[in-house]
Phi, psi and omega in degrees: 000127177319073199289118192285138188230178190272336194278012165255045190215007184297167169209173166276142178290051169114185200269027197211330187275179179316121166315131194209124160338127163339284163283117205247158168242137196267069172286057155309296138029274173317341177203005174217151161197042160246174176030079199205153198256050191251171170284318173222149179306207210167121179270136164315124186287176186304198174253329178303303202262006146305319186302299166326313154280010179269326209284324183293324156340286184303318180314309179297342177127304226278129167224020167280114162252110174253150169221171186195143163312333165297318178279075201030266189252001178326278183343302177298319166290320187283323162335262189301347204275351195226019169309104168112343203219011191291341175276007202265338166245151187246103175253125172296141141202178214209152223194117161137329209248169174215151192198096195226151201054359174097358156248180169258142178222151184238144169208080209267037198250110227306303194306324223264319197283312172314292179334304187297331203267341194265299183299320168301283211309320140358269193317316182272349176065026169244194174232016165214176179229145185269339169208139113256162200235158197261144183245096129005106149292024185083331184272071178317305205263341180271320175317328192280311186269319184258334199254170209268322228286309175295320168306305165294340181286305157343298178286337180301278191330298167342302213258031178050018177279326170212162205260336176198159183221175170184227201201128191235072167293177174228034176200136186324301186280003157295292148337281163308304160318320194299338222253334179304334201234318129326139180288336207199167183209113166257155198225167171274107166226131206173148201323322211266322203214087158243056211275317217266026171288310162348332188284316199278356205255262170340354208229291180289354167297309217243000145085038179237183182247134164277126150240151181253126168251164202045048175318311183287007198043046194077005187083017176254337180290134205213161175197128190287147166078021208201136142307108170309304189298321185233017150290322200278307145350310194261319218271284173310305154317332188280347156261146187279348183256052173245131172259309180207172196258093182289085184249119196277134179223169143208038171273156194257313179304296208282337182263352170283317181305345200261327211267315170301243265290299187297346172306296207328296177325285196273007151275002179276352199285000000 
């Protein structure tokens, strides 16, 4: 039997970025399971069975992996877990949210943002990072306009420490600003929700990259009479400016099923 798999469906991340798999895998999972928005709760995997679902990933096509400094000990688990393997991922990271005690603090401030990108690199155990995003507390156009965070990801960029940045906003007009100057924008799309298509329109007009998050809506997305996974699939794919799809899993099952479904959508296209 045949395994479906993603790589003949990679594409570049906006006209300038990294060839990057339809589908990334989100590892939040990997290191938090407080304050987290899912149906059900979740024990953190082994260290065993995260290798495992990263060698399995990879077997399958997928070579986006995102993380943030939010999601609890991810970063850190991932260091070592991708040892041996850093040219084979286009690694994600994200620079504004911190998630300590069990809440979120925000700090989008140029000293702040240089700490976070020197500590992912730490952590991840490489010297550069391949895209990071600003993790948006929702007040999109004052981060963008008052705070110090876009500028330093800029002088970052310079200075080959990470290859491109952008911005994972909660607004049209964040987006889009983000986007003059910024590589890449990830927005909320999904059966349930889809207000930031505007982003995505703007983006493919404009030679930038989409990643998408809560493709699945968490795990909430339902539609009668139809596979949630690959109405959401068919939904996504069907604009040409979604470069990929962030779906956090650390079920073995649910990513092969994710993986099939997103084969299928895009070879029917």
């Amino acid at each position: 039997m045949t395994v479906a798999s993603l790589h003949p469906y990679h594409r570049h991340l906006g006209a300038q970025g990294p060839k990057v798999s339809p589908l990334g895998l989100g590892t939040v999972k990997f290191g938090r399971n407080q304050g987290v928005k899912y149906p059900a709760g979740f024990i953190l995997p082994t260290d065993e069975e995260a290798r495992m679902l990263l060698r399995q990933a990879r077997e399958l096509g997928i070579n986006l992996l995102d993380t943030a400094p939010a999601y609890g000990t991810s970063e850190e688990r991932l260091g070592p877990l991708l040892r041996g393997q850093r040219d084979e991922w286009v690694i994600v990271s994200k620079v504004g949210e911190e998630f300590e005690g069990g809440q979120s603090r925000f700090d989008f401030s140029a000293a702040h943002t240089r700490a976070s990108v020197e500590r992912s690199l730490q952590r991840l155990g490489t010297d550069r990072l391949d895209l990071v995003l600003v993790h948006s507390d929702g007040h999109d156009l004052r981060i963008l306009e008052e705070e110090g965070v876009y500028a330093a990801l800029a002088e970052l960029k310079r200075e080959g420490k990470l290859l491109g940045y952008g911005f994972s906003g909660k607004t049209v007009e964040g987006g889009i600003r983000a986007l003059e100057h910024g590589d890449c924008a990830m927005v909320t799309y999904n059966l349930n929700e889809q207000a930031e298509r505007p982003v995505i329109d703007h983006a493919l007009s404009h030679g930038k990259g989409i990643l998408v998050k809560k493709a699945l809506a968490s795990g909430h997305a339902c539609l009668a009479g139809q596979d949630p996974v690959k109405a959401s699939f068919a939904l996504l794919f069907d604009h040409p400016g979604v470069t990929s799809a962030i779906v956090g899993t650390i079920n073995p099952v649910h990513l092969a099923h994710n993986v099939a479904t997103a084969a299928a959508v895009l070879a029917a296209r």
